[in-house]
C-alpha positions as CSV (number, residue, x, y, z in Angstrom):
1,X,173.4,43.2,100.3
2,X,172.9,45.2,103.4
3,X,175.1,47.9,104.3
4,X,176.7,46.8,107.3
5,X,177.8,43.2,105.0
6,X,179.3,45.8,102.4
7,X,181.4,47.1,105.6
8,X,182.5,44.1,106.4
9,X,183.5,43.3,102.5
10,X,185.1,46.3,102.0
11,X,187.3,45.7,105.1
12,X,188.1,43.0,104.0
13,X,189.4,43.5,100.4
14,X,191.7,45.9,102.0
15,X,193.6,43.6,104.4
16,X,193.6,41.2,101.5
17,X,195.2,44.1,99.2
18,X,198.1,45.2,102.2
19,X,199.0,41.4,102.8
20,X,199.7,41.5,99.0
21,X,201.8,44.5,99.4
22,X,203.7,43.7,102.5
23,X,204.2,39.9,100.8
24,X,206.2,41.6,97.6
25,X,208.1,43.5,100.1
26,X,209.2,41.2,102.3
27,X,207.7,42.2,105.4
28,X,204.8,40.3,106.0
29,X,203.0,41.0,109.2
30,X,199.9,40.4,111.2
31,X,198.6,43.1,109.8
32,X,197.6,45.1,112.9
33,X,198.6,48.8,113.7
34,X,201.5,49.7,116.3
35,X,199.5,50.0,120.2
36,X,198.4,53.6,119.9
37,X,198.1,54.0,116.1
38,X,195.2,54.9,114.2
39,X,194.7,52.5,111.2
40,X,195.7,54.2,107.8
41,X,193.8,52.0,105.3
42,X,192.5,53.8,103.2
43,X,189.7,51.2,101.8
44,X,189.3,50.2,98.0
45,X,190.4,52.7,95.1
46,X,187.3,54.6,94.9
47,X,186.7,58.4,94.2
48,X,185.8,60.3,97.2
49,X,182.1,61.3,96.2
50,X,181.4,57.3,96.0
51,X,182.7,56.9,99.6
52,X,180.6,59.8,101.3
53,X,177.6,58.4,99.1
54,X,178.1,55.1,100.5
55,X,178.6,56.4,104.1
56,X,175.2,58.5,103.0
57,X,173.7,55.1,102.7
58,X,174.8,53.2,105.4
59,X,172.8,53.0,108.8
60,X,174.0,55.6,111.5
61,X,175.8,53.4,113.7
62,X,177.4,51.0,111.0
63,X,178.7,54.6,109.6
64,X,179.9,55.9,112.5
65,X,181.7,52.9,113.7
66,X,183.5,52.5,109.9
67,X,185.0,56.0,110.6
68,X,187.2,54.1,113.4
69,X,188.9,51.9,111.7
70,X,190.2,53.9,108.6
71,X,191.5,56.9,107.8
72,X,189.8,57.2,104.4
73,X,185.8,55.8,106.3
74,X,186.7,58.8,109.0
75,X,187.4,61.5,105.9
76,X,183.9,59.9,104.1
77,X,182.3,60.2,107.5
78,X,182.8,63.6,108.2
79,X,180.7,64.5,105.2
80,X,178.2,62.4,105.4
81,X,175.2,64.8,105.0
82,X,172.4,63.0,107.3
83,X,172.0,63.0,110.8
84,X,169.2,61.4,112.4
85,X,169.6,61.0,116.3
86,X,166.1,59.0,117.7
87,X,166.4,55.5,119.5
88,X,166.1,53.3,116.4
89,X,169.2,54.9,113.8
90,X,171.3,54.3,117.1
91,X,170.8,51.3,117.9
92,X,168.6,51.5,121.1
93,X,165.1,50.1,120.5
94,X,166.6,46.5,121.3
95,X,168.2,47.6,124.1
96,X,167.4,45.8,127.5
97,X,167.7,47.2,131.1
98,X,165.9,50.1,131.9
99,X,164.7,53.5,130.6
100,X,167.9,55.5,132.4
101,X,170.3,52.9,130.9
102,X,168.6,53.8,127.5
103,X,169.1,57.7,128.2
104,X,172.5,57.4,128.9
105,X,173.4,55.0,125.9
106,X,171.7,57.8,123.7
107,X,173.5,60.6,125.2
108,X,176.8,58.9,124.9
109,X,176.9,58.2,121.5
110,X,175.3,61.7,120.1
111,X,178.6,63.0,122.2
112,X,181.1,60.4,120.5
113,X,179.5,60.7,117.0
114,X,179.5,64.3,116.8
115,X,183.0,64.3,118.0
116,X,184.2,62.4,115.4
117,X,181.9,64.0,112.7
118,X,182.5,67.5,113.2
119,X,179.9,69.1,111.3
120,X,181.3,69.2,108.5
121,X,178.7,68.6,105.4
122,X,175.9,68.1,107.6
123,X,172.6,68.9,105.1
124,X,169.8,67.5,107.5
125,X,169.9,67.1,111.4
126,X,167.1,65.6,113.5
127,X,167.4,65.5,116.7
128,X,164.1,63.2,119.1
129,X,164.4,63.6,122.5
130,X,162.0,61.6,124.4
131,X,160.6,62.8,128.2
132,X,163.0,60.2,129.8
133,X,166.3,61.5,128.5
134,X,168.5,64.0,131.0
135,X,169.8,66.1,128.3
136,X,170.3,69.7,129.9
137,X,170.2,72.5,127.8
138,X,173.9,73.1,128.1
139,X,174.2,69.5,126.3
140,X,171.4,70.0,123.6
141,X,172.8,73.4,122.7
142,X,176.8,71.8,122.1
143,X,174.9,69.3,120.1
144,X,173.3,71.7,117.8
145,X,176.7,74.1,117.4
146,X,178.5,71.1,116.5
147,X,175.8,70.3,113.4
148,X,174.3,73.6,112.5
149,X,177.1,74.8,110.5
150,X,176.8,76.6,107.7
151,X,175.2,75.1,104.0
152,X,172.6,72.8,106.7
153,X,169.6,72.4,105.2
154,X,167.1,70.8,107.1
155,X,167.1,71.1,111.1
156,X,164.7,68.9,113.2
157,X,164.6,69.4,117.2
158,X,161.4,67.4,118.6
159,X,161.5,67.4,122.6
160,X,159.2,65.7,124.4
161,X,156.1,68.0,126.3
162,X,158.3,68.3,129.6
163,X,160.6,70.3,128.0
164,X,158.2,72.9,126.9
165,X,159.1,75.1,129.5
166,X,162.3,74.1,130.7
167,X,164.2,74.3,127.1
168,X,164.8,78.2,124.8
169,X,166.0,77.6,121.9
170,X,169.3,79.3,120.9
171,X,168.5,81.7,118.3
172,X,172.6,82.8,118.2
173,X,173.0,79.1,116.8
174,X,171.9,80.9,113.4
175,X,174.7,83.5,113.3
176,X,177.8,83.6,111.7
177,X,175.9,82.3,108.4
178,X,175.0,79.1,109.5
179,X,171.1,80.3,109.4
180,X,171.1,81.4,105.9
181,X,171.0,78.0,104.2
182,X,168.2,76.6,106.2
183,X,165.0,75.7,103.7
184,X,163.4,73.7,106.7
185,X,162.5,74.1,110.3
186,X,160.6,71.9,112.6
187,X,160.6,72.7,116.2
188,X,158.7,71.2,119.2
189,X,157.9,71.9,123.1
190,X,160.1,74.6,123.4
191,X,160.5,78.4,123.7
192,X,161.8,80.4,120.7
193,X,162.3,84.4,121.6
194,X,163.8,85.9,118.2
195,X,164.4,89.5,118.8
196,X,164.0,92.9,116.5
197,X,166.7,92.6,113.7
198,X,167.0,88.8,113.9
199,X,167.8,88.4,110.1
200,X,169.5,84.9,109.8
201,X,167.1,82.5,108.0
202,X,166.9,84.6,104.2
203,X,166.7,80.7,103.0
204,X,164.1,79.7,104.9
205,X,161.1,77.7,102.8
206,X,158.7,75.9,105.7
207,X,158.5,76.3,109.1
208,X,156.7,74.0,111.4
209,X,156.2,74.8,114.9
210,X,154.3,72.8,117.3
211,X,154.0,73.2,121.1
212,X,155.8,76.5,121.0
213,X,155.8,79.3,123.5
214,X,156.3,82.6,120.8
215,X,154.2,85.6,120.1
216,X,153.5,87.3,117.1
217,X,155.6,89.7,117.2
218,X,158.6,87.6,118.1
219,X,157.1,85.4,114.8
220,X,157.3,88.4,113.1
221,X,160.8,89.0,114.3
222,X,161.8,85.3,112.7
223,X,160.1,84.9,109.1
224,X,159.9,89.0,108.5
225,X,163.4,88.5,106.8
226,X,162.4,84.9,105.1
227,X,162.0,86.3,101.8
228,X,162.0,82.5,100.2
229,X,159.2,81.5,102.9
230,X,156.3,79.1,101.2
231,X,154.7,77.6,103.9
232,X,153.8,77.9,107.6
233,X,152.4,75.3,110.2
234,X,151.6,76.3,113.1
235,X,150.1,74.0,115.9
236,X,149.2,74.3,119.8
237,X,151.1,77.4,119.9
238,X,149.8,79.5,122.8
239,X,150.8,82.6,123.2
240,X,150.2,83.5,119.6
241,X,147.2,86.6,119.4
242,X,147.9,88.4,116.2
243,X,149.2,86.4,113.2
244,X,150.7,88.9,110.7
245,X,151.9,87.8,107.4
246,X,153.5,90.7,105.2
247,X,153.4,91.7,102.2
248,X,157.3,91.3,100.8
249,X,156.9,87.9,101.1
250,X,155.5,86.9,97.6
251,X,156.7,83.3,97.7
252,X,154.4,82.4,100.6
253,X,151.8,80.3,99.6
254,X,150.1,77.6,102.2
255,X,149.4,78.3,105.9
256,X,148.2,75.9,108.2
257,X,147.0,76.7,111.8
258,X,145.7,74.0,114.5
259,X,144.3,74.8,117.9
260,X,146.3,78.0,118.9
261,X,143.2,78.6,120.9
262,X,144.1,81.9,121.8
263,X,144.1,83.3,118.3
264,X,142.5,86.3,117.5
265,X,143.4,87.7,114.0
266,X,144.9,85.7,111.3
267,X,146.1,89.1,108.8
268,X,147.3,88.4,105.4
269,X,148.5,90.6,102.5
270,X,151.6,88.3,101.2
271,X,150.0,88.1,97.4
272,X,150.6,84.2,96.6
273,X,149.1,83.2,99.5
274,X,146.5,80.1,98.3
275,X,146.0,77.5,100.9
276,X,144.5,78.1,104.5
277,X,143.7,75.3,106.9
278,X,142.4,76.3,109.9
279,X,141.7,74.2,113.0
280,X,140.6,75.7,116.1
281,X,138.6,78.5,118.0
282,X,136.9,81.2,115.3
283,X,139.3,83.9,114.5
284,X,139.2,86.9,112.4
285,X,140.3,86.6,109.0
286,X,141.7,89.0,107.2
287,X,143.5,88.5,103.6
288,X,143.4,91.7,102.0
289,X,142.1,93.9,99.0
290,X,144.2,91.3,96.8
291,X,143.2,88.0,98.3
292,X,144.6,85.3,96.0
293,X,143.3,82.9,98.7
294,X,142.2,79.6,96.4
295,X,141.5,76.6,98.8
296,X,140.5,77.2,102.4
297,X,139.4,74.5,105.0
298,X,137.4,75.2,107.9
299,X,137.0,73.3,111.1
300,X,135.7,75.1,114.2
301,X,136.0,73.5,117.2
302,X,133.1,73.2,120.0
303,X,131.5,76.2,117.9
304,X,128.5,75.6,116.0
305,X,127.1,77.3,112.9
306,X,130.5,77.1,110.5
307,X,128.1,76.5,107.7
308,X,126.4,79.6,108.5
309,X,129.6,81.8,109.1
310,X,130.9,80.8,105.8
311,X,128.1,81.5,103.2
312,X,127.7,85.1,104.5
313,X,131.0,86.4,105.3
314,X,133.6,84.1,103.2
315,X,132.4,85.6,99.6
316,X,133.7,89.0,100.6
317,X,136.5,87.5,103.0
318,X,137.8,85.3,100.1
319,X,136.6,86.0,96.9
320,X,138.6,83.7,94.5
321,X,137.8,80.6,96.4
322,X,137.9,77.9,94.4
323,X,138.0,74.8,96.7
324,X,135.8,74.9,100.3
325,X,136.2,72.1,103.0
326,X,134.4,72.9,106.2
327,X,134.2,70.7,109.4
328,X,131.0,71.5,111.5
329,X,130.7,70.4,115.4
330,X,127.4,71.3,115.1
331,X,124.6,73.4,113.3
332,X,122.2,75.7,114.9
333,X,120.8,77.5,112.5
334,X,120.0,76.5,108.7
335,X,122.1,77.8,106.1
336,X,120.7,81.4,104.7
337,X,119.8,82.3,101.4
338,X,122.5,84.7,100.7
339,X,123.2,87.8,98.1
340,X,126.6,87.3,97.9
341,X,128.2,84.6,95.9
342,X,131.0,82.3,95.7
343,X,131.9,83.2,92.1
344,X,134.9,80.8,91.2
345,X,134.2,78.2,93.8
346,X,134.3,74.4,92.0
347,X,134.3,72.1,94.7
348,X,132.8,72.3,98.0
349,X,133.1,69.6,101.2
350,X,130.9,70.1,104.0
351,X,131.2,67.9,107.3
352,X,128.0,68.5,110.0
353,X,128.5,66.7,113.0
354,X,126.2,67.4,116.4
355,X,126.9,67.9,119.4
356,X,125.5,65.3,122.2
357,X,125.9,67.9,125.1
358,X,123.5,70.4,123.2
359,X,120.3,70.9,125.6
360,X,118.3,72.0,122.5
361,X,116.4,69.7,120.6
362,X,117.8,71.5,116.7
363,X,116.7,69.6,113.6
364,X,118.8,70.8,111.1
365,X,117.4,71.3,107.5
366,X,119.5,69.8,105.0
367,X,117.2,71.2,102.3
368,X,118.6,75.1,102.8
369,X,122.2,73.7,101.9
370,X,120.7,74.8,98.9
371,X,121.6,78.4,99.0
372,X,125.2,76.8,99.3
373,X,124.9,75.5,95.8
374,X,123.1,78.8,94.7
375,X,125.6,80.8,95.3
376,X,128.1,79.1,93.5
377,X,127.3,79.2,90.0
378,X,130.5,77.5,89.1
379,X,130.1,74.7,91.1
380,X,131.6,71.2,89.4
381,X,132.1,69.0,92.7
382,X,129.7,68.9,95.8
383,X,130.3,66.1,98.9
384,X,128.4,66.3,101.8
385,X,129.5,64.4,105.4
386,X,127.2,63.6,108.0
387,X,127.4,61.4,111.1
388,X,123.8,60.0,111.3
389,X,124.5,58.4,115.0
390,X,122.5,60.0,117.5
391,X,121.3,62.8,114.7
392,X,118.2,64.3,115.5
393,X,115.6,64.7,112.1
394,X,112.5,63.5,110.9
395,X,112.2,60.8,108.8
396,X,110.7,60.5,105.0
397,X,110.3,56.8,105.3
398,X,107.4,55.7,104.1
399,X,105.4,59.0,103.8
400,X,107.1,61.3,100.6
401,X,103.6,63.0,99.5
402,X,104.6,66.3,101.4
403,X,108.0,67.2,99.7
404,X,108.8,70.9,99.7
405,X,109.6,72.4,96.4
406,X,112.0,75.6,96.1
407,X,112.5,77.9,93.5
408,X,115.1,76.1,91.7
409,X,118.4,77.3,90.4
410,X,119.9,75.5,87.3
411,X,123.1,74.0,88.8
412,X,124.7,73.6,85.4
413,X,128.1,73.0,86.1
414,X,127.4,70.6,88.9
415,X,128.5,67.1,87.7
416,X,130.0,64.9,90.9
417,X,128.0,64.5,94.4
418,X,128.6,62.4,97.4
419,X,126.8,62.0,101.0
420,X,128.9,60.5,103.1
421,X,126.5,59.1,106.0
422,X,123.0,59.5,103.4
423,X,120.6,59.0,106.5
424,X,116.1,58.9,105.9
425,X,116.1,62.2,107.1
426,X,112.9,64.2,105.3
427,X,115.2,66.8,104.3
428,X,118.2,64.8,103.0
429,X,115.8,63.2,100.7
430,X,114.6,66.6,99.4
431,X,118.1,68.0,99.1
432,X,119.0,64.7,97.1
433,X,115.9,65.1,94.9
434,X,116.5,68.9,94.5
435,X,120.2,68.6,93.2
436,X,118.5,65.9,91.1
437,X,116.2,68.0,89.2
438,X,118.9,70.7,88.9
439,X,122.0,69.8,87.9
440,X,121.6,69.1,84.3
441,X,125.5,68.3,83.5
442,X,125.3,65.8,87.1
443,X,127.1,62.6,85.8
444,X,127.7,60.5,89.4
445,X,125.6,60.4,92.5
446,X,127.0,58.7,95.2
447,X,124.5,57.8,98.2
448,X,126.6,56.3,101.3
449,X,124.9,54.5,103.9
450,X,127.3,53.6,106.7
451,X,129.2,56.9,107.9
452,X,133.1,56.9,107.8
453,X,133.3,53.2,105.6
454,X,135.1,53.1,102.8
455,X,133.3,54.2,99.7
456,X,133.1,52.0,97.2
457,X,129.2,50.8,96.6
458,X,127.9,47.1,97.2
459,X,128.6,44.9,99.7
460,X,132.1,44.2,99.3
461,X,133.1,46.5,102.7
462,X,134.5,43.3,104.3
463,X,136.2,42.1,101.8
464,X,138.0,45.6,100.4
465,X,139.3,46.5,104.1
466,X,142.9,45.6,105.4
467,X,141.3,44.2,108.5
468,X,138.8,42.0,106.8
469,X,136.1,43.6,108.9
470,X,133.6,46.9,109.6
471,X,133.9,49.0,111.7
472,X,132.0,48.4,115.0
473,X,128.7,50.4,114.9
474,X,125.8,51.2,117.1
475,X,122.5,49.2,116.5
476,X,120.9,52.6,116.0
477,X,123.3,53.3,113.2
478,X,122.7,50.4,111.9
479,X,119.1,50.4,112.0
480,X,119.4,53.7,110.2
481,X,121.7,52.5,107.6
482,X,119.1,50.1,106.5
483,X,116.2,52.6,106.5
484,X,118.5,55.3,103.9
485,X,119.1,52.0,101.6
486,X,115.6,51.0,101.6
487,X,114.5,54.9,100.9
488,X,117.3,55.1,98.0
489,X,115.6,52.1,96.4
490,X,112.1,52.8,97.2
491,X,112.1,56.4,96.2
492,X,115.9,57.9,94.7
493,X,116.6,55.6,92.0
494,X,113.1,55.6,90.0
495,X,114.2,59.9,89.7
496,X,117.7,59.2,88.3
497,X,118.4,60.3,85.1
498,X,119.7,57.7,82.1
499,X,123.1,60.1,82.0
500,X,123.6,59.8,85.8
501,X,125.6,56.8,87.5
502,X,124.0,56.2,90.9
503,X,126.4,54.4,93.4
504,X,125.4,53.5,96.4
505,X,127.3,52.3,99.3
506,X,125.2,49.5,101.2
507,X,125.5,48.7,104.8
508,X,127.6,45.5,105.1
509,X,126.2,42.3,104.7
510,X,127.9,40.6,107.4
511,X,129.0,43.2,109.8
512,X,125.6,45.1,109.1
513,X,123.0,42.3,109.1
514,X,119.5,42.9,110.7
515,X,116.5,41.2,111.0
516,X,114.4,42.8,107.9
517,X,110.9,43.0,110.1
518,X,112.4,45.6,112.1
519,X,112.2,48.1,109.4
């Protein structure tokens, strides 16, 4: 039964109950309040926590409207804990007539519902505000005084990019104890100046920002005093330099930065920090003496050689690194054999990409990944990423009899590997064969031939994907895909082990069809 039905039931067990009522009085009427009265029915005996829970459950606008026609809906309303003001929860997606129309409607009733509600028992407020809306400041800021009271848990304010300039958020709105219960805070496309002393979110858990104008210092100023902070997101915020994380806050454990391109210096000496994920222009990291840092993922962006950068200067950057994801643009140099090593590290994902503006003809040699896996005497899980499309390398097919052999490491530990986008390049082959030879505990081998497809082995591509279909590839890619298949059989599987379980994920038989005489 749908919520807006159980209204419409409830409504109508209590007329039924007050015609019973006035009947053994005597005094049957039409049932209908005296012109300017409020309705006081008070709905069907049920305890007061059941009402708010069922006004919890209720659609926005089927709520709000219940809380004008009794006494007892309005008292259930005011605590409903929810508040989620976007186009659809008030009834505006439907909506014909133009986008001003729309704006208006939306305005209107965010004024009339936060009349009625109050505030009162609000846990979670989210507030989308989409380009097209007139909401002045003066507006948004009543909006937020009426919700943010105190015990909120959750507030959500996502503007749209015109306001990014135009809109500062009140940081007063937190005083008075209405900041100290907030866990969550998700902000967007505005400007957020916390000053020295600003001490008003002690609650605080996670803080997302995206699109907003705030320096370090003034982010300093906001979570310095978050003692229950856990985890930071930070995205396309540009006038952050220096990003300093103290010490006092031991709970703080993930931090996620994306394209704040002006970035410098990412300083960390909070103890439980374990996650990083950074996305963006190279910056100096710097975690400390007591780095706890366990999982870190890499993605540089238009700057080539991550691969490089992180053998020699993550080991003493990041010592108990136990899970590695790096996202390469490009390479421009092969990975060094390195002193250093990577002591705990178990599983390590690489992604190398290249870069079609690049004037210089690089091969890159997959072979010297090698010192990767040397380093890393605890290696369990290795997966490699490569876009062959467009790649520049020389080929192994049908000529093997000059394979390079390195001094060779036992990779002990090593028992799971996957290439993503396994391509006939000369020095793929040898890094397959090398890992091969070994890792003596290696139990899968997964050799993928189309870059980006869903793994799985076979042909059955087509028929495992939603959409019943590849995805649309060059002919080049193609080609290519056919040429690392036909290598895999002609010279990888006669060197597999009995213990090892070889998958191998085969260009699609109907999406990926060529004619064989072209190989």
């Amino acid at each position: 039964m749908g919520m807006l039905s159980l209204n419409r039931l409830m409504l109508k067990q209590e007329r039924r109950r007050r015609r019973r009522i006035q009947a053994r009085n005597g005094s049957i009427t039409d049932g209908h309040s005296q012109p300017g009265e409020r309705s006081t029915c008070s709905g069907p005996h049920l305890p007061e926590d059941i009402w708010c829970l069922i006004h919890s459950l209720m659609p926005l606008r089927d709520s709000a409207r219940s809380a004008c026609v009794s006494g007892t809906f309005l008292h259930s309303w005011r605590c409903r804990p929810v508040l989620t003001f976007n186009e659809e929860t008030l009834g505006l997606k439907q909506k014909e007539g133009q986008k001003s129309d729309i704006a208006k409607a939306f305005a209107s009733r965010v004024d009339c519902i936060l009349k009625n509600h109050l505030g009162t028992g609000v846990k979670i407020l989210k507030i989308v505000i989409l380009d097209y809306y007139k909401v002045n400041a003066c507006r948004l800021n009543s909006w937020l005084e009426s919700a943010i009271r105190p015990g909120i848990e959750e507030v959500t304010l996502l503007l749209s990019e015109k306001h990014r300039l135009e809109y500062i958020f009140p940081c007063s709105i937190f005083l008075d104890g209405c900041g100290n219960s907030i866990r969550y805070l998700h902000l967007s496309y505005c400007t957020l100046r916390p000053t020295v002393g600003f001490d008003y979110l002690r609650s605080l858990t996670k803080l997302h920002l995206f699109e907003v104008c705030i320096t370090g210092d003034e982010l300093g100023c906001l979570i310095s005093n978050s003692f229950a902070l856990e985890k930071l997101e930070l995205r396309y915020c540009l006038e952050l330099f220096c990003l300093k994380i103290p010490f006092w806050l031991e709970r703080f454990s993930y931090l996620r930065i994306a394209e704040c391109n002006k970035l410098q210096v990412i300083e960390s000496t909070a103890p439980n920090l374990f996650t990083v994920e950074f996305f963006g222009e190279p910056v100096q990291l710097i975690f400390g003496e007591s780095s706890q840092v366990k999982n870190l993922m890499l993605e540089y962006s238009f700057e080539p050689n991550a691969v490089s950068y992180a053998i020699t200067k993550l080991p003493s950057i990041a010592p108990h690194l136990e899970t590695l994801t790096l996202y390469s643009t490009c390479e421009r140099v092969n990975a060094p054999m390195v002193a250093d090593k990577f002591l705990h590290l178990k599983h390590l994902d690489i992604y190398i990409g290249d870069d079609d503006d690049e004037p210089v003809a690089f091969v890159y040699d997959y072979l010297s990944l090698v010192s990767f896996l040397d380093a890393s005497p605890a290696l369990e899980s290795f997966s490699l990423s490569v876009d062959p499309d467009d790649m520049k390398h020389d080929s192994v097919f049908g000529d093997t009899s000059s394979i390079r052999q390195i001094p060779r490491h036992s990779h002990d530990r090593l028992k799971k590997v996957q290439v993503n986008g396994f391509f006939s390049a000369k020095s793929m082959f040898e890094l397959i064969c090398h890992i091969i030879e070994t890792a003596t505990s290696l139990e899968s081998l997964m050799l993928d031939c189309i870059y980006g497809e869903e793994t799985g082995g076979g042909t059955v591509r087509c028929s495992a994907s939603k959409f019943s279909k590849c995805r649309r590839r060059s002919k080049r890619m193609i080609l290519e895909a056919h040429k690392a298949l036909s290598v895999i059989n002609r010279y990888i599987v006669g060197r597999i082990p009995p213990a090892v379980k070889l998958s191998v994920g085969e260009p699609c038989s109907r999406c990926h069809a060529i004619d064989v005489e072209l190989l």
